[in-house]
C-alpha positions as CSV (number, residue, x, y, z in Angstrom):
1,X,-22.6,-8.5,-9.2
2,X,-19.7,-11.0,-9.8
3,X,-17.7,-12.7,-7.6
4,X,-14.2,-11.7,-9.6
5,X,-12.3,-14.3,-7.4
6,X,-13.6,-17.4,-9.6
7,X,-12.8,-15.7,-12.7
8,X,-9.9,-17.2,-14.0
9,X,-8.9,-13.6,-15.8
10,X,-8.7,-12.1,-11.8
11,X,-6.5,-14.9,-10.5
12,X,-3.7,-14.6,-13.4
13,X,-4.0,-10.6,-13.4
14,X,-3.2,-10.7,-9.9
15,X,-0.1,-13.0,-10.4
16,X,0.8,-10.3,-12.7
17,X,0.8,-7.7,-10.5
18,X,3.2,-9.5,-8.1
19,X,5.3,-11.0,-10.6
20,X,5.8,-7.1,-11.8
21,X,6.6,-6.0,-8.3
22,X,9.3,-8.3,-8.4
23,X,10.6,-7.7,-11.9
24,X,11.2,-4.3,-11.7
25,X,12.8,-4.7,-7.6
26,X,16.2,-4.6,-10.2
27,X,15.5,-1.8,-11.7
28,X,17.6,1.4,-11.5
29,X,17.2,4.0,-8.8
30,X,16.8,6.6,-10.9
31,X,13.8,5.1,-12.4
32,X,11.9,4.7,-9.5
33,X,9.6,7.6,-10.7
34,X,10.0,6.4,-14.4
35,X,9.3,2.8,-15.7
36,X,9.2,1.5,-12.2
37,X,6.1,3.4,-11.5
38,X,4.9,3.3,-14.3
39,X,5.2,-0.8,-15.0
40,X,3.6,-1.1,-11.4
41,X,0.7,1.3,-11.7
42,X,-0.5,-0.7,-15.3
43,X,0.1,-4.2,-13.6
44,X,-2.2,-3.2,-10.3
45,X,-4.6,-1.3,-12.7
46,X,-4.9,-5.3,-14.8
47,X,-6.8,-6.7,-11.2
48,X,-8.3,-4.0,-10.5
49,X,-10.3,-3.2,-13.4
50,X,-11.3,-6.4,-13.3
51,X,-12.3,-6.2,-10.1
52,X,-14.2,-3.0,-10.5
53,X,-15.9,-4.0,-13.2
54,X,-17.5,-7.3,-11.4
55,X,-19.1,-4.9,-9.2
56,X,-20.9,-3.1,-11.6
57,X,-24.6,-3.9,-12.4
58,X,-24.4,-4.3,-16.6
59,X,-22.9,-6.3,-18.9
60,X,-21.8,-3.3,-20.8
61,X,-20.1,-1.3,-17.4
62,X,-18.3,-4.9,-16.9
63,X,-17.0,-5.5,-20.7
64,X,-15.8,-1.2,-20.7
65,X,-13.6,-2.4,-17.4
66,X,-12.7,-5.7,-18.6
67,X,-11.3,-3.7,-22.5
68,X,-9.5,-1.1,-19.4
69,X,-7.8,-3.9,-17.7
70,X,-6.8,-5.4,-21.5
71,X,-5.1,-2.3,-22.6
72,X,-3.8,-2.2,-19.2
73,X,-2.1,-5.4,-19.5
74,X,-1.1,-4.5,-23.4
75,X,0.7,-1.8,-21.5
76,X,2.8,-4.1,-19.2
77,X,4.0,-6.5,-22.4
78,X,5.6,-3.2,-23.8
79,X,7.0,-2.1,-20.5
80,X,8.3,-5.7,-19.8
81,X,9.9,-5.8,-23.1
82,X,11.1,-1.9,-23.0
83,X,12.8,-2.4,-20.0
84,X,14.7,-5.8,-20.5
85,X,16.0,-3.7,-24.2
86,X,17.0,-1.2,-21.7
87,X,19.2,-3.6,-19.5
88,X,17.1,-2.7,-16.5
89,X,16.4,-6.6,-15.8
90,X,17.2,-9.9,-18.0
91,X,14.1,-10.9,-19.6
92,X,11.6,-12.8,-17.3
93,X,10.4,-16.5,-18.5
94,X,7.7,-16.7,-16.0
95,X,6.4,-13.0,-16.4
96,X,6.2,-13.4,-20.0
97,X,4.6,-16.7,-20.2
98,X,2.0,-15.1,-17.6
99,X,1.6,-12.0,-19.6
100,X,0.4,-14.4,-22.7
101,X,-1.7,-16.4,-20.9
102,X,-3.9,-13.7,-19.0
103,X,-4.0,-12.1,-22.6
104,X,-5.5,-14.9,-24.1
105,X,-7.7,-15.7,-20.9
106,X,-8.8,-12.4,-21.2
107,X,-9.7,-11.6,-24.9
108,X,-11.9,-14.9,-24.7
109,X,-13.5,-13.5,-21.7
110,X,-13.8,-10.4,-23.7
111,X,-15.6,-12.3,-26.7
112,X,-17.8,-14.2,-24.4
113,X,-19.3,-11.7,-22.7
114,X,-19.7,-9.5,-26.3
115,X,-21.6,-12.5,-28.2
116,X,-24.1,-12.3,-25.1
């Protein structure tokens, strides 16, 4: 088993997470239930697919969580995008910048652990 707190993938997809909880605190009421949700569920699911996956005993369990938590994180740069279109927040510098960089981190982590 991992330890998922020194991989540098974990510690950006958890500042994803918050930095979502915080975008989307401008959001409308009514779309609590909507792209709120929905933006918050995909960022938590980033971490913790990550995290799941460290726990598992193979290489190939850990890389099937780690391509979750990618697609996961996909999810959010769409959502982030969708709802600054939507003129539910003003687009977020920090979020995005994050978003790019745990992508990259990521899909290198991905690779890595594929050539093995």
């Amino acid at each position: 088993m991992r330890d998922h707190t020194k991989l540098r993938a974990f510690v950006l997809a958890d500042e994803i997470a918050l930095l979502t909880y915080r975008f989307t605190t401008s959001f409308p009421r009514e779309e609590q239930f909507g792209l709120t949700s929905q933006m918050r569920r995909a960022a938590v699911s980033v971490p913790s697919n990550i995290v799941e996956g460290c726990g598992r005993q193979t290489e190939a369990d850990f890389l099937r969580f780690l391509n979750i938590a990618y697609g996961s994180l996909r999810e959010v740069e769409y959502q982030a995008s969708l709802a600054t279109r939507l003129g539910f927040a003003t687009e977020n510098a920090e979020l995005q910048n994050k978003l790019t960089e745990t992508s990259k981190v990521l899909a290198s982590l991905i690779r890595s652990i594929r050539k093995s």
